[in-house]
C-alpha positions as CSV (number, residue, x, y, z in Angstrom):
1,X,0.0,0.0,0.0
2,X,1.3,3.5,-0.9
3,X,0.2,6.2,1.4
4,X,1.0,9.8,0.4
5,X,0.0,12.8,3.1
6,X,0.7,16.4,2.9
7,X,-0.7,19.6,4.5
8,X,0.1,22.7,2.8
9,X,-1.3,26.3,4.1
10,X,-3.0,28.5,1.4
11,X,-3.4,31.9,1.8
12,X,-7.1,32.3,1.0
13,X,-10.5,31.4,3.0
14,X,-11.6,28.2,3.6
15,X,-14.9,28.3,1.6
16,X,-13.2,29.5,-1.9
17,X,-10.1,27.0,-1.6
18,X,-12.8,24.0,-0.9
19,X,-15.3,25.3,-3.9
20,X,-12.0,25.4,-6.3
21,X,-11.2,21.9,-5.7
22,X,-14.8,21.1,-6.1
23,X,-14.7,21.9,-9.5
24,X,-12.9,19.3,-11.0
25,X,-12.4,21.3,-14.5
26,X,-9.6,23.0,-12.5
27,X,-7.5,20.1,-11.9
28,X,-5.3,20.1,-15.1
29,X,-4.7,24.0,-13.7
30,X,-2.3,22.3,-10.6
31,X,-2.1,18.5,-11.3
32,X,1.1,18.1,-13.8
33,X,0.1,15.4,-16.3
34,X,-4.0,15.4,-16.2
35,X,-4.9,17.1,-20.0
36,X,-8.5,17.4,-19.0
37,X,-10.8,16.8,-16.0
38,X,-15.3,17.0,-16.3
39,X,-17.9,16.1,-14.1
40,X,-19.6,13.4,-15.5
41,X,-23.0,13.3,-12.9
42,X,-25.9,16.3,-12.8
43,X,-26.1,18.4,-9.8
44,X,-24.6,19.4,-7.3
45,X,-20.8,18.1,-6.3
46,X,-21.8,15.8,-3.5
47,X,-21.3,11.9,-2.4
48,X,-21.9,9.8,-5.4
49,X,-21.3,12.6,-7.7
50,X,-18.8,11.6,-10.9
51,X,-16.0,12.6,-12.6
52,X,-13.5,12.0,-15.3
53,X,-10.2,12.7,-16.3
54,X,-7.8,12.3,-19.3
55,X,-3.9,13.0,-18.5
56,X,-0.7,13.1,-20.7
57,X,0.7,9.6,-18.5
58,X,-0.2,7.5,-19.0
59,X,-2.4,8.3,-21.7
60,X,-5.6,6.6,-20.5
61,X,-8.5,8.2,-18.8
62,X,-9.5,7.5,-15.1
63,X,-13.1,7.5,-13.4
64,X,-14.3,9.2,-9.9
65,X,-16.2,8.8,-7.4
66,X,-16.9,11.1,-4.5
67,X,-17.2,9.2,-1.2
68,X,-17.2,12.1,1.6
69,X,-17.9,15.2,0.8
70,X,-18.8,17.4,3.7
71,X,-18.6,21.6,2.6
72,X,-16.1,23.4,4.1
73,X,-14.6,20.4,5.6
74,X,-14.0,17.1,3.7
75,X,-13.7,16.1,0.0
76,X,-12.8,12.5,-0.7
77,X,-13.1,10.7,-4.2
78,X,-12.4,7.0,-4.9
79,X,-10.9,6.0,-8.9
80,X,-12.5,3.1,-10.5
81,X,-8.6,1.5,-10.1
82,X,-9.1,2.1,-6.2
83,X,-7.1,4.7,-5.1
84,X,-8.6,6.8,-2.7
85,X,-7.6,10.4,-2.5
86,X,-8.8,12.7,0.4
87,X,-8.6,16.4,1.1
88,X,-9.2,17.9,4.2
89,X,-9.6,21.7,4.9
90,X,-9.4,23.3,8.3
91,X,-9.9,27.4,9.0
92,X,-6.5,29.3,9.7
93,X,-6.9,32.7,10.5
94,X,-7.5,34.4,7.2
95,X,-5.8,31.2,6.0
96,X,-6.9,27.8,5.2
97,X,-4.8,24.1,6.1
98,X,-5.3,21.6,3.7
99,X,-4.3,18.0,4.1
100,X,-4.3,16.0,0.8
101,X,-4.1,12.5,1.5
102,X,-3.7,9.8,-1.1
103,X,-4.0,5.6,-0.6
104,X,-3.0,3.1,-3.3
105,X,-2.6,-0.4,-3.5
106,X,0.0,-1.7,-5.8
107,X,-1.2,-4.7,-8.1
108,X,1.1,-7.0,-10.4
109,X,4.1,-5.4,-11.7
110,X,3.6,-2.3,-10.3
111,X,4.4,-4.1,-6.4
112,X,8.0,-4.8,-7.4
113,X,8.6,-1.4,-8.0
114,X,6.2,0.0,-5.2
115,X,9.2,1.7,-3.8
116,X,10.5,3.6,-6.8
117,X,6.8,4.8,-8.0
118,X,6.3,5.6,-4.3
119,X,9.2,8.2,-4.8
120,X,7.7,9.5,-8.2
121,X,4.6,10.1,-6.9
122,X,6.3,11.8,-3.7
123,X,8.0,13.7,-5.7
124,X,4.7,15.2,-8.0
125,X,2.2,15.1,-5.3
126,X,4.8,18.3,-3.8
127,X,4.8,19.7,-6.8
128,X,1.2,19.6,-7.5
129,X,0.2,21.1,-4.5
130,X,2.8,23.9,-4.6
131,X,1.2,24.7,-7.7
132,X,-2.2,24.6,-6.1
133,X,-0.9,26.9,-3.5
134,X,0.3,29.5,-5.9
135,X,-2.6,29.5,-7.8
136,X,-4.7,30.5,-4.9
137,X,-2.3,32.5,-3.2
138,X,-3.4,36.0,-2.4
139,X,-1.5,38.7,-3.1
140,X,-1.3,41.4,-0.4
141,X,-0.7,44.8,-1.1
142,X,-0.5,47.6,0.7
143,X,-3.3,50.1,0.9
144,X,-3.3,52.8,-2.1
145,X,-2.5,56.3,-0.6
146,X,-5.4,58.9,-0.7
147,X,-3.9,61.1,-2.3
């Protein structure tokens, strides 16, 4: 089993950094390698509501399903391969913590080099969510003069 668990600050309020990720169109915005990302069920995002993606690598599609999904507080979606991925978002001042947690199981070929992919995905899960955090950053300026 790979488990993969980060918590990053982003400088921006809870209820606009949970409704970004709840769009799932924005995904190929911060996550390096997915080409395009749609929700695939009507209605509201909520548990049991569906989603698709396409990425660069490999170049197949995956298929979601949100299993938690509590506003403000917990997102959590399941792939049809069975990796679960889970964020979780927690109020921080003007602030908001986010912990991204992601489990996978290794199958076949892919356990003999469980150690080596674990790095990789280390490695771009960091990445991914640095560029999440920039993207949402706020940028603070000082008050314009009156004058």
């Amino acid at each position: 089993m790979n488990k993969i668990e980060r918590t990053i600050t982003i400088h921006r309020p809870v209820d606009e950094v949970f409704a970004y990720l709840c769009e799932v169109e924005h995904g190929p915005d911060y996550i390096s390698g997915q080409r395009e990302a749609h929700k695939t069920s009507s209605g509201p995002m909520g548990i049991g509501s569906t989603f698709a993606t396409s990425g660069t690598f490999p170049r197949r599609g995956a298929t979601f399903e949100v299993t938690d999904y509590e506003l403000n507080q917990r997102l959590a979606w399941k792939a049809k391969s069975g990796a679960t991925t889970t964020w979780a978002f927690q109020p921080s001042g003007p602030s908001t913590r986010v912990t991204f947690t992601r489990v996978a199981d290794a199958h076949g070929l892919s356990k003999l080099t469980e150690s080596l992919l674990q790095g990789f995905a280390n490695g771009q899960v960091d990445q991914d969510l640095g560029t999440l955090k920039e993207l949402l950053a706020v940028t603070r300026q000082a008050p314009a003069k009156p004058w």
